[in-house]
PDB file of N, CA, C and O in Angstrom:
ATOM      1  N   UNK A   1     132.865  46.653 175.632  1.00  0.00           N
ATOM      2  CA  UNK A   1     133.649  46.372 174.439  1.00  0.00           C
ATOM      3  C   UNK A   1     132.958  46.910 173.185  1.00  0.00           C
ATOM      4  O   UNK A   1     133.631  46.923 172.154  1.00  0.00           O
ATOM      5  N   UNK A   2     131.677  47.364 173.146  1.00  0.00           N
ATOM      6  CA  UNK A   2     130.812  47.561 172.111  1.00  0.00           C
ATOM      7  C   UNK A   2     131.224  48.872 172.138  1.00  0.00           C
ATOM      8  O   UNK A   2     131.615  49.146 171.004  1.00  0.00           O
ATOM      9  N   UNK A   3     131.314  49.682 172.768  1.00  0.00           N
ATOM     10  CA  UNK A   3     131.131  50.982 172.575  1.00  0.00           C
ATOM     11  C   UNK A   3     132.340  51.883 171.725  1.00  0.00           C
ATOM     12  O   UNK A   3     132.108  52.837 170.982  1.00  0.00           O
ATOM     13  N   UNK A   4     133.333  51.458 171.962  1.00  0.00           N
ATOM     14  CA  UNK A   4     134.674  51.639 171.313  1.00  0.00           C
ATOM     15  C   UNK A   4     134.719  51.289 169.881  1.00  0.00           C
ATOM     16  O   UNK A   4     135.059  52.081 169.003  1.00  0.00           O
ATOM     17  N   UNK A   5     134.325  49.946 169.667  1.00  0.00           N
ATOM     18  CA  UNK A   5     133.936  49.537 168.299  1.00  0.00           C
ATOM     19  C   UNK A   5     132.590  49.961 167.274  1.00  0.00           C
ATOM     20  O   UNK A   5     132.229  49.671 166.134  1.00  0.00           O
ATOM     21  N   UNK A   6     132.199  50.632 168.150  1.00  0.00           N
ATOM     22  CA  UNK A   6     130.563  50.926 167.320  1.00  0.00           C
ATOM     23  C   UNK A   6     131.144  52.578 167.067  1.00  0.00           C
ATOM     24  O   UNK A   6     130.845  53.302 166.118  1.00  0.00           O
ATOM     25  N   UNK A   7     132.149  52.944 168.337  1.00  0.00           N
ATOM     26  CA  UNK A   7     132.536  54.651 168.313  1.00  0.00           C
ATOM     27  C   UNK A   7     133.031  54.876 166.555  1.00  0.00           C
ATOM     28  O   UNK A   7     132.523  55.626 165.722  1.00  0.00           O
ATOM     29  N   UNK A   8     134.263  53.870 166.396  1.00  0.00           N
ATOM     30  CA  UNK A   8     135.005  53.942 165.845  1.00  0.00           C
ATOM     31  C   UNK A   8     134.537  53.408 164.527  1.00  0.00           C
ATOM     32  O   UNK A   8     134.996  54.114 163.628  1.00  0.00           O
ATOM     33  N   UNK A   9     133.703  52.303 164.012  1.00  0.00           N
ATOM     34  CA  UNK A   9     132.631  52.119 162.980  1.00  0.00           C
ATOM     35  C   UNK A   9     132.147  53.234 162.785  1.00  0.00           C
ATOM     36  O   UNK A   9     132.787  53.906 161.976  1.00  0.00           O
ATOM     37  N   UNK A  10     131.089  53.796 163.291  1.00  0.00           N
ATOM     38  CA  UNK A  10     130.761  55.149 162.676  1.00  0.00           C
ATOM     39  C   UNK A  10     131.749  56.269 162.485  1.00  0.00           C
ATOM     40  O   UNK A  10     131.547  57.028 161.538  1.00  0.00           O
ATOM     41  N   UNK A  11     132.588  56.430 163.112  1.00  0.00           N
ATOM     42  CA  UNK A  11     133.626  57.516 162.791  1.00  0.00           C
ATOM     43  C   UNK A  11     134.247  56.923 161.397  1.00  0.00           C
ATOM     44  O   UNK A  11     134.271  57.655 160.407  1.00  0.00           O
ATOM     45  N   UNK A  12     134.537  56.147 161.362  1.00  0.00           N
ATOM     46  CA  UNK A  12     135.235  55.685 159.732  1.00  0.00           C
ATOM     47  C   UNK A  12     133.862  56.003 158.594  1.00  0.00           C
ATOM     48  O   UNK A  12     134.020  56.418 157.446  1.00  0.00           O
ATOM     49  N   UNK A  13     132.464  55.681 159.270  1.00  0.00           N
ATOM     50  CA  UNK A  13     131.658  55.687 158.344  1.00  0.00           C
ATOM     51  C   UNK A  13     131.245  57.289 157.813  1.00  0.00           C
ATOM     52  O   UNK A  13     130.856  57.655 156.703  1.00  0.00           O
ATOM     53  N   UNK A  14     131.461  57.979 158.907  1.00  0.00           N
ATOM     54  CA  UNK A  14     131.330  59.562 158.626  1.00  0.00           C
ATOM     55  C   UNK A  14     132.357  60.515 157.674  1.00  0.00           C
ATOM     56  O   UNK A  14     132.230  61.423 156.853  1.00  0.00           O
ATOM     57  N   UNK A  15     133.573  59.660 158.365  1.00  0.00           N
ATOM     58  CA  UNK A  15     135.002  60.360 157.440  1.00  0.00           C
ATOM     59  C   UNK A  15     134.490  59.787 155.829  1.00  0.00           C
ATOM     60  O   UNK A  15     133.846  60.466 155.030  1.00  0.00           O
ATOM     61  N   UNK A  16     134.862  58.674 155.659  1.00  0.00           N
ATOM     62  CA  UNK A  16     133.821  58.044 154.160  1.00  0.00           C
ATOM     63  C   UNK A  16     133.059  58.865 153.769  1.00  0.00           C
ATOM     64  O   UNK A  16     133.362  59.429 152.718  1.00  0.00           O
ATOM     65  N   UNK A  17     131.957  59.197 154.363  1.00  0.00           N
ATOM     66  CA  UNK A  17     130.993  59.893 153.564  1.00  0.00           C
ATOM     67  C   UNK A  17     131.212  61.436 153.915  1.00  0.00           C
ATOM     68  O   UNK A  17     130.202  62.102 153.689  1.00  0.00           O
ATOM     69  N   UNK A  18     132.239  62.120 154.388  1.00  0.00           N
ATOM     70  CA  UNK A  18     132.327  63.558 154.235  1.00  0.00           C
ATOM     71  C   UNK A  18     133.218  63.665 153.013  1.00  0.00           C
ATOM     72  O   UNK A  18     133.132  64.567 152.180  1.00  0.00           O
ATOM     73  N   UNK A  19     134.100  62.639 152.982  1.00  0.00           N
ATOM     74  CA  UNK A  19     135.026  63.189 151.522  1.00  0.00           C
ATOM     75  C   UNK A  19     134.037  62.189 150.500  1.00  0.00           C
ATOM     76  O   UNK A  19     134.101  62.894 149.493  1.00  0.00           O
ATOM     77  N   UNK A  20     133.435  61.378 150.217  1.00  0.00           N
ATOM     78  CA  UNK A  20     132.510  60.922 149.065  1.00  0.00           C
ATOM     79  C   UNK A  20     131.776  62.611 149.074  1.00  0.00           C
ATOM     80  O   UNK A  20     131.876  63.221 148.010  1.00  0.00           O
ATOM     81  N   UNK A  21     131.063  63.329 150.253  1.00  0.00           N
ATOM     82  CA  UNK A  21     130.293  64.506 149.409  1.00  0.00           C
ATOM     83  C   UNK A  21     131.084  65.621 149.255  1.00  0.00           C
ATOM     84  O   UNK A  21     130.700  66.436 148.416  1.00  0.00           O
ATOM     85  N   UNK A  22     132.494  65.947 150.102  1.00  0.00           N
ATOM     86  CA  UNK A  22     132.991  66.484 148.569  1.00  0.00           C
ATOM     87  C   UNK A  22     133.526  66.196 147.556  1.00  0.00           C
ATOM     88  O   UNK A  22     133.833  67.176 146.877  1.00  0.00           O
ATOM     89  N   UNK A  23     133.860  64.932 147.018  1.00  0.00           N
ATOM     90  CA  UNK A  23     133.841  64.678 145.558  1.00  0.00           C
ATOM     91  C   UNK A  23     132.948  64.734 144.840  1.00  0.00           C
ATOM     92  O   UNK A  23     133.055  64.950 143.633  1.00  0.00           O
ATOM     93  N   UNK A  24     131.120  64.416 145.895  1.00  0.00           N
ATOM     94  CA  UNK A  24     130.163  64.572 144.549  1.00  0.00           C
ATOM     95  C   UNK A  24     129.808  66.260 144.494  1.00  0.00           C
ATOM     96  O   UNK A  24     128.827  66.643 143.856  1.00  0.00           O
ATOM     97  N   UNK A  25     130.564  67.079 145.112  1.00  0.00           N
ATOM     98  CA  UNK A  25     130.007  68.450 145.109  1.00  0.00           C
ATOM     99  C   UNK A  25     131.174  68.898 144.171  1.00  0.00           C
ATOM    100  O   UNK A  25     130.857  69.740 143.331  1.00  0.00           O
ATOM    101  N   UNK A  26     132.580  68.437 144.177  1.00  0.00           N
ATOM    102  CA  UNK A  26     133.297  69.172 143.509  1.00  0.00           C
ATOM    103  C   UNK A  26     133.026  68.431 142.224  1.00  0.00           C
ATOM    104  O   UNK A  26     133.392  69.199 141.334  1.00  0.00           O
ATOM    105  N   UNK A  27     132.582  67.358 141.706  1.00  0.00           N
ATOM    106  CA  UNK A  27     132.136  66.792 140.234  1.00  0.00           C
ATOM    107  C   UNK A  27     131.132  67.686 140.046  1.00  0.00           C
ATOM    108  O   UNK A  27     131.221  68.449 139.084  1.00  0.00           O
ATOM    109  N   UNK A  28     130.089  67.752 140.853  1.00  0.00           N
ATOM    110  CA  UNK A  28     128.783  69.011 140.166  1.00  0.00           C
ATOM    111  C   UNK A  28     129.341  69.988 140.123  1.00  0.00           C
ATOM    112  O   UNK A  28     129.001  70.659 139.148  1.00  0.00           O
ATOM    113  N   UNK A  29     130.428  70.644 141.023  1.00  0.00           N
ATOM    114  CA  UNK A  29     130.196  71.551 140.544  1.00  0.00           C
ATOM    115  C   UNK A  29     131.183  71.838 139.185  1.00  0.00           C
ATOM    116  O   UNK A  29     130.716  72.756 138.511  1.00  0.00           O
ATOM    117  N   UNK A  30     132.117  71.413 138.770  1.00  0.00           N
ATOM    118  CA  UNK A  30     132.891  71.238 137.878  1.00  0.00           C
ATOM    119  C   UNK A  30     132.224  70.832 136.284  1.00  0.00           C
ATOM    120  O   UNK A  30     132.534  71.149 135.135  1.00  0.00           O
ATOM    121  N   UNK A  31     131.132  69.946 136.903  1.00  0.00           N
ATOM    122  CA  UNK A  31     130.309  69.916 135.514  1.00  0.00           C
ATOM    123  C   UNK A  31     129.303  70.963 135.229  1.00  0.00           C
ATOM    124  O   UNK A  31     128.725  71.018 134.144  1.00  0.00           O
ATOM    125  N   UNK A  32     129.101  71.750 136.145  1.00  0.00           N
ATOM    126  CA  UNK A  32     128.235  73.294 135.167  1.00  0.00           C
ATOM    127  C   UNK A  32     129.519  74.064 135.240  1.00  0.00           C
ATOM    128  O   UNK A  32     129.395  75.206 134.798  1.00  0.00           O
ATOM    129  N   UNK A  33     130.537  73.806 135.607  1.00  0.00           N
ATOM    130  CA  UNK A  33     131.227  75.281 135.183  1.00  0.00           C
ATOM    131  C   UNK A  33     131.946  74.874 134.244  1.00  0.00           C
ATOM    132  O   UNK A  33     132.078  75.880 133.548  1.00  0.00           O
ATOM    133  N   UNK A  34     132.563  73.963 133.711  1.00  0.00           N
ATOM    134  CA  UNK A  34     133.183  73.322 132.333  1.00  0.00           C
ATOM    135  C   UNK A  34     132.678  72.683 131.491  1.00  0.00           C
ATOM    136  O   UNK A  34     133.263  71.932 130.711  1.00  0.00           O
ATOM    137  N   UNK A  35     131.038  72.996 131.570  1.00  0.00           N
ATOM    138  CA  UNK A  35     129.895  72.220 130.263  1.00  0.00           C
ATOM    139  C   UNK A  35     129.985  72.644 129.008  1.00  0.00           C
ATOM    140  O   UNK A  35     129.629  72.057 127.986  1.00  0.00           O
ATOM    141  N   UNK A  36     130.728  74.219 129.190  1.00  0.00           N
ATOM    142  CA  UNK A  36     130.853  74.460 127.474  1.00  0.00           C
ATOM    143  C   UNK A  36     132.333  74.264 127.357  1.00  0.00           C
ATOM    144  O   UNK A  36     133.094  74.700 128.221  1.00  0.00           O
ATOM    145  N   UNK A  37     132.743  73.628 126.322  1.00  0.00           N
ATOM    146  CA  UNK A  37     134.158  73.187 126.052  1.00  0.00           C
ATOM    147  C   UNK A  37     135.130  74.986 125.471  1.00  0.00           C
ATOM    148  O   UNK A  37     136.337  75.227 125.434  1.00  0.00           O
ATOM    149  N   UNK A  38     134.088  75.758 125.166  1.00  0.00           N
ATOM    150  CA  UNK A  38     134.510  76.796 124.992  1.00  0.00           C
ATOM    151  C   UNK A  38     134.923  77.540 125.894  1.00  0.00           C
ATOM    152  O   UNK A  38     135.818  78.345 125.637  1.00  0.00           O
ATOM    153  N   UNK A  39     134.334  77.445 127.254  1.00  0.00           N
ATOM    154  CA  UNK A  39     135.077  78.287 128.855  1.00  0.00           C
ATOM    155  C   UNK A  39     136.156  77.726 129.090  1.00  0.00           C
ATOM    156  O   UNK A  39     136.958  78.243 129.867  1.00  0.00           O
ATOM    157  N   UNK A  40     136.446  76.373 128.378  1.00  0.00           N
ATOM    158  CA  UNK A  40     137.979  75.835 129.184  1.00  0.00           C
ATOM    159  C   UNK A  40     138.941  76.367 128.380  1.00  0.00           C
ATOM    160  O   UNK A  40     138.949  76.375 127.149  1.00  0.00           O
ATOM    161  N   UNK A  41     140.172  77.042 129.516  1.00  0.00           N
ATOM    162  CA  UNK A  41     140.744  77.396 128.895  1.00  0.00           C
ATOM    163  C   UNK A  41     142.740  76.576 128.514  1.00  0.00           C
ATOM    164  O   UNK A  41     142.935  75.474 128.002  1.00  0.00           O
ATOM    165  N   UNK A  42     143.529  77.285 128.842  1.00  0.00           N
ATOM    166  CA  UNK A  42     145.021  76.419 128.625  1.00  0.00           C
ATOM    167  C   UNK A  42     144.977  75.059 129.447  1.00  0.00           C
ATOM    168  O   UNK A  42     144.697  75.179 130.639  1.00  0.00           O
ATOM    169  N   UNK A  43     145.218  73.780 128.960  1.00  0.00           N
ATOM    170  CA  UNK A  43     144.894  72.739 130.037  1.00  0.00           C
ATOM    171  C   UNK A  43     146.402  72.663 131.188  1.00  0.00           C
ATOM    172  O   UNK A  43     147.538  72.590 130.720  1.00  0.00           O
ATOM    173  N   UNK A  44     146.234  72.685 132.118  1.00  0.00           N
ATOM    174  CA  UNK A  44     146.602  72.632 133.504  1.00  0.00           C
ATOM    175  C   UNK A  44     147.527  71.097 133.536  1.00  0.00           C
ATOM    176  O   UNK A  44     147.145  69.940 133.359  1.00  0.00           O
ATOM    177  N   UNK A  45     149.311  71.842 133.935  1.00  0.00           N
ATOM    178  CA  UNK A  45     150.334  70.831 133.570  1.00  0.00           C
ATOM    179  C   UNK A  45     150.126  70.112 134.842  1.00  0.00           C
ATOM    180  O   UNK A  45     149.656  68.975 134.877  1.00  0.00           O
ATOM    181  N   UNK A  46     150.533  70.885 136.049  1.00  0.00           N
ATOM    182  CA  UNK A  46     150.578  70.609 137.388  1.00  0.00           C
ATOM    183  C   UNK A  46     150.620  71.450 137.996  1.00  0.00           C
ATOM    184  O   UNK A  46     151.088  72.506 137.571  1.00  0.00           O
ATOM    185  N   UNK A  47     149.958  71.263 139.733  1.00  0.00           N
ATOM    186  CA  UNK A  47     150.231  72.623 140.438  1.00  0.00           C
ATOM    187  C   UNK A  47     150.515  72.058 141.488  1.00  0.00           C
ATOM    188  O   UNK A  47     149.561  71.375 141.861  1.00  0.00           O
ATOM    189  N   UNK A  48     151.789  71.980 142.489  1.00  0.00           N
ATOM    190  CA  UNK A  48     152.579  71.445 143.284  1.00  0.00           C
ATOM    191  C   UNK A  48     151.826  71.453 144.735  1.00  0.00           C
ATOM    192  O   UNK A  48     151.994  70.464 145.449  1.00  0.00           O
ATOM    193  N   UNK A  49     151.112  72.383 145.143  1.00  0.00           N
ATOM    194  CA  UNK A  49     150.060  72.416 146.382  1.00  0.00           C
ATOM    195  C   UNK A  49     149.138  71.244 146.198  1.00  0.00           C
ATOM    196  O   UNK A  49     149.176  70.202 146.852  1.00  0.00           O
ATOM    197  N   UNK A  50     148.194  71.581 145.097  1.00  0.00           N
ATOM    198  CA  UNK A  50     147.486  70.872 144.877  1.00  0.00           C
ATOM    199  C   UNK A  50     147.938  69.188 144.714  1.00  0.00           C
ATOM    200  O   UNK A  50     147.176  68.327 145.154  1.00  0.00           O
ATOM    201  N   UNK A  51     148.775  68.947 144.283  1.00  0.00           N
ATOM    202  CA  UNK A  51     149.614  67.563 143.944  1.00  0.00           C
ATOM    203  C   UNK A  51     149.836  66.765 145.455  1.00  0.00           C
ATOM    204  O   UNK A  51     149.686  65.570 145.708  1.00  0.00           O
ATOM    205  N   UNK A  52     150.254  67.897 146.362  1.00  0.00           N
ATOM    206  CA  UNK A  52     150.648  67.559 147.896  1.00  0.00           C
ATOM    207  C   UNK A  52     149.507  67.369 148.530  1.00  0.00           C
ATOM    208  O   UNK A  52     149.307  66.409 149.273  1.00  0.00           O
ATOM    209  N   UNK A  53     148.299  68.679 148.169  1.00  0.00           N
ATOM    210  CA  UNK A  53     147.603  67.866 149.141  1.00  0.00           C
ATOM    211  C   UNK A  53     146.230  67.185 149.401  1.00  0.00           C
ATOM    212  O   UNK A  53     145.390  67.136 150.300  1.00  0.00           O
ATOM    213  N   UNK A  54     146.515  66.474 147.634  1.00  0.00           N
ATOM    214  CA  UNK A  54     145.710  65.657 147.594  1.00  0.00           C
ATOM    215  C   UNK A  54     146.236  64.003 147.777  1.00  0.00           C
ATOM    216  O   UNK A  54     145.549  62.983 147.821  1.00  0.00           O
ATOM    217  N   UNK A  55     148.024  64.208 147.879  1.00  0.00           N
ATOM    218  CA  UNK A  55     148.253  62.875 148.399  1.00  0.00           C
ATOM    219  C   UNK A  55     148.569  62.414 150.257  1.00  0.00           C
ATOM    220  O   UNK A  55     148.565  61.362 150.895  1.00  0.00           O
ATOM    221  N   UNK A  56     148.815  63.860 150.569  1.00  0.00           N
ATOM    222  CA  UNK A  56     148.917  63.916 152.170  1.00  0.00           C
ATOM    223  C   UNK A  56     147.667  64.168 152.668  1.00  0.00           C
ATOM    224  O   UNK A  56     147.682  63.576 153.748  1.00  0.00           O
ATOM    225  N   UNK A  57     146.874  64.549 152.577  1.00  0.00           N
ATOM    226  CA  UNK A  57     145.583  64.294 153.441  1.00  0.00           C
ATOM    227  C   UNK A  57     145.465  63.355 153.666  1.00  0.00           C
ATOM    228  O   UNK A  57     145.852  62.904 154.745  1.00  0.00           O
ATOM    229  N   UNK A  58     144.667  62.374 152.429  1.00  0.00           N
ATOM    230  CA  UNK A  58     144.015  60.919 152.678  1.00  0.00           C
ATOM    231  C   UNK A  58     145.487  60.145 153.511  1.00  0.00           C
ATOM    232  O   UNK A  58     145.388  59.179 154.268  1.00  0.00           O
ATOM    233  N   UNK A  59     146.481  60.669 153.237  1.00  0.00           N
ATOM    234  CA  UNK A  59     147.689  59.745 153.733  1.00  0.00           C
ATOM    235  C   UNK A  59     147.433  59.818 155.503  1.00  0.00           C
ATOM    236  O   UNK A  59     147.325  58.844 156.248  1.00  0.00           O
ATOM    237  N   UNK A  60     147.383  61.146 155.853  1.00  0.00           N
ATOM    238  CA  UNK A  60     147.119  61.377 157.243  1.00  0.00           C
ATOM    239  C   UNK A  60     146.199  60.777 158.019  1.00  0.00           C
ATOM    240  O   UNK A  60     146.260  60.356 159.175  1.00  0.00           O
ATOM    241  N   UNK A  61     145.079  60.806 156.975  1.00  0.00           N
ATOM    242  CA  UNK A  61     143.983  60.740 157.270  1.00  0.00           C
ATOM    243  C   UNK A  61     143.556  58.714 157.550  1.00  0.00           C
ATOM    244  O   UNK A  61     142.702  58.071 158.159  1.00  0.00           O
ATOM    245  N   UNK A  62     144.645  58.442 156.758  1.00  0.00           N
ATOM    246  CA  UNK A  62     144.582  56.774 156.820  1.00  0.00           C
ATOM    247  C   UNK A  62     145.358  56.529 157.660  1.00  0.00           C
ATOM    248  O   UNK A  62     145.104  55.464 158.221  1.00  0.00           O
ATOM    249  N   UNK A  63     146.391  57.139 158.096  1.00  0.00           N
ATOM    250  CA  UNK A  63     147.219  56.969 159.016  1.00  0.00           C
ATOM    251  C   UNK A  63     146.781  57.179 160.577  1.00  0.00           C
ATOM    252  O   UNK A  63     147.204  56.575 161.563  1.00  0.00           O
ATOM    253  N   UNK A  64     145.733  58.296 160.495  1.00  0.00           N
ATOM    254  CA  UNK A  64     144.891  58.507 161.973  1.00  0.00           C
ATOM    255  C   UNK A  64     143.841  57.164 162.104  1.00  0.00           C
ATOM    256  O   UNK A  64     143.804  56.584 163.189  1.00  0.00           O
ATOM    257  N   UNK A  65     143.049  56.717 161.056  1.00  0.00           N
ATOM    258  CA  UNK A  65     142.289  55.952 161.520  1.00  0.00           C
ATOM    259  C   UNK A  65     143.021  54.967 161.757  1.00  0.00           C
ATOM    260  O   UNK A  65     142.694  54.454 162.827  1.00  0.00           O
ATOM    261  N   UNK A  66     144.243  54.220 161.042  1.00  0.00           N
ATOM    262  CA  UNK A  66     145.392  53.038 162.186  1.00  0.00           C
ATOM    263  C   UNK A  66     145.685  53.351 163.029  1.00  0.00           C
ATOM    264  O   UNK A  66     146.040  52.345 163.643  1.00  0.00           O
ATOM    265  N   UNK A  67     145.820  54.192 163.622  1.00  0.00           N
ATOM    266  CA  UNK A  67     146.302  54.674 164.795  1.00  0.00           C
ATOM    267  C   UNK A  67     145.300  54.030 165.939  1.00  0.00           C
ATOM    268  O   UNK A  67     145.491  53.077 166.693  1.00  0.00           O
ATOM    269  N   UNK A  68     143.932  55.081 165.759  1.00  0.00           N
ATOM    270  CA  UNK A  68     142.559  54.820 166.375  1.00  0.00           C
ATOM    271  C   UNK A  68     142.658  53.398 166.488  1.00  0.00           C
ATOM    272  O   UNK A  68     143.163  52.780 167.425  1.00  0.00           O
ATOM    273  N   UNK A  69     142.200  52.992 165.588  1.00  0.00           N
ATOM    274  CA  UNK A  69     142.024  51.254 165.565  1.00  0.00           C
ATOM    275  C   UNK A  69     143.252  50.650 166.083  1.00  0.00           C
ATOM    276  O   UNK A  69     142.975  49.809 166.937  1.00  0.00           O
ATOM    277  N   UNK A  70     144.405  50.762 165.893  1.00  0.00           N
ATOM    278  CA  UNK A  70     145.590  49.812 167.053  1.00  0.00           C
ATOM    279  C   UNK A  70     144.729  50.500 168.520  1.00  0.00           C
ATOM    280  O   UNK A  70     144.091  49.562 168.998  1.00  0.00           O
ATOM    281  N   UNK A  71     144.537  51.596 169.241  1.00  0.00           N
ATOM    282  CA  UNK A  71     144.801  51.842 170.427  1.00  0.00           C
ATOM    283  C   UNK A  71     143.630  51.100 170.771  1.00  0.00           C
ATOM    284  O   UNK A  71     143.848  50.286 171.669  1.00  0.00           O
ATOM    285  N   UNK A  72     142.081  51.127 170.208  1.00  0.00           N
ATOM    286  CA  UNK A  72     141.073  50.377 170.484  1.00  0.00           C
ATOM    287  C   UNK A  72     141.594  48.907 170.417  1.00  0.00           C
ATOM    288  O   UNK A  72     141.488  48.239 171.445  1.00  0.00           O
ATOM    289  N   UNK A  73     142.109  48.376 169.382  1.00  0.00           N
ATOM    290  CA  UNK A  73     142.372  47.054 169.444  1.00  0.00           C
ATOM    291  C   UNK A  73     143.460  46.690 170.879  1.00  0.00           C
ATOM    292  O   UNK A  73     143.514  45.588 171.425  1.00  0.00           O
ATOM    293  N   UNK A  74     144.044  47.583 171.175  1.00  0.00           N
ATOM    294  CA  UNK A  74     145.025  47.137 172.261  1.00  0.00           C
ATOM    295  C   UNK A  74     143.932  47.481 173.681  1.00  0.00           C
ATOM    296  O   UNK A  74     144.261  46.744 174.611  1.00  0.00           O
ATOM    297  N   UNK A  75     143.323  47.952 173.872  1.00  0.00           N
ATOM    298  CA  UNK A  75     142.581  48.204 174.246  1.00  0.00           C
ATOM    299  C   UNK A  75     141.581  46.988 174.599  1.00  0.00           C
ATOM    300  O   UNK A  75     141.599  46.696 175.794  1.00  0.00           O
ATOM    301  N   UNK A  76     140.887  46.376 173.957  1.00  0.00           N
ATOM    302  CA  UNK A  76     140.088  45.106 173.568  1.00  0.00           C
ATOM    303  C   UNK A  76     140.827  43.896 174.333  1.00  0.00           C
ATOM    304  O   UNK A  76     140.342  43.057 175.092  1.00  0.00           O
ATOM    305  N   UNK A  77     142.135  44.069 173.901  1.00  0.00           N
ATOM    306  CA  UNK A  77     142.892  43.004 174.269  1.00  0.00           C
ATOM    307  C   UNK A  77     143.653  42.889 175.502  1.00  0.00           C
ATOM    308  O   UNK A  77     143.992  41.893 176.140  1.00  0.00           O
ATOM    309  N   UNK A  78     143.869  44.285 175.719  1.00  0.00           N
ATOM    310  CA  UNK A  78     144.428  44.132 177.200  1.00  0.00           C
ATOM    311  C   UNK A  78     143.035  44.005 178.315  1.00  0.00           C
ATOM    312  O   UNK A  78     143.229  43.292 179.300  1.00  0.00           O
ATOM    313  N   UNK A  79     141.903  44.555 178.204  1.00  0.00           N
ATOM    314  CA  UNK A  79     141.008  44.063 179.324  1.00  0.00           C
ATOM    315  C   UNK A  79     140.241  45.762 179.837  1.00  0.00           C
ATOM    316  O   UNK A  79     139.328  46.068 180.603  1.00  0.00           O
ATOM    317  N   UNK A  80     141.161  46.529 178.966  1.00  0.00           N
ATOM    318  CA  UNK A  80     140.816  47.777 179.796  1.00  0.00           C
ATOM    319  C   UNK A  80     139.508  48.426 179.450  1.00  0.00           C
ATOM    320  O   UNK A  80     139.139  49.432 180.056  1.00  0.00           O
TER     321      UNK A  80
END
């Protein structure tokens, strides 16, 4: 019973910390390339890719780890 639950603990703990380091890589790097207020240029209304798929990833991506976790939990509970 441990092994499924310890699988799946660290797999949530890895997904966590692969998108925490690219947010802290895309903040660094965003802060040396927009440190002078003079390189920025027209500010940015929307861009429809970008809009999509920064709300469908994590969506997928939350949606796979329920997934995982019901089949382990059914799993747990049926005996198998």
């Amino acid at each position: 019973m441990r092994g499924p639950v310890n699988t799946f603990y660290f797999g949530v703990v890895a997904i966590t910390a692969l998108f925490a380091l690219i947010v802290v890589l895309f903040v660094v790097y965003s802060a040396f390339t927009y440190r002078d207020a003079d390189k920025m240029g027209a500010p940015m209304t929307g861009w429809m890719p970008l809009d999509l798929g920064w709300s469908l990833i994590p969506f997928f991506v939350s949606i796979g780890i329920f997934v995982w976790a019901s089949i382990g939990f059914c799993r747990i509970v049926s005996g198998s």
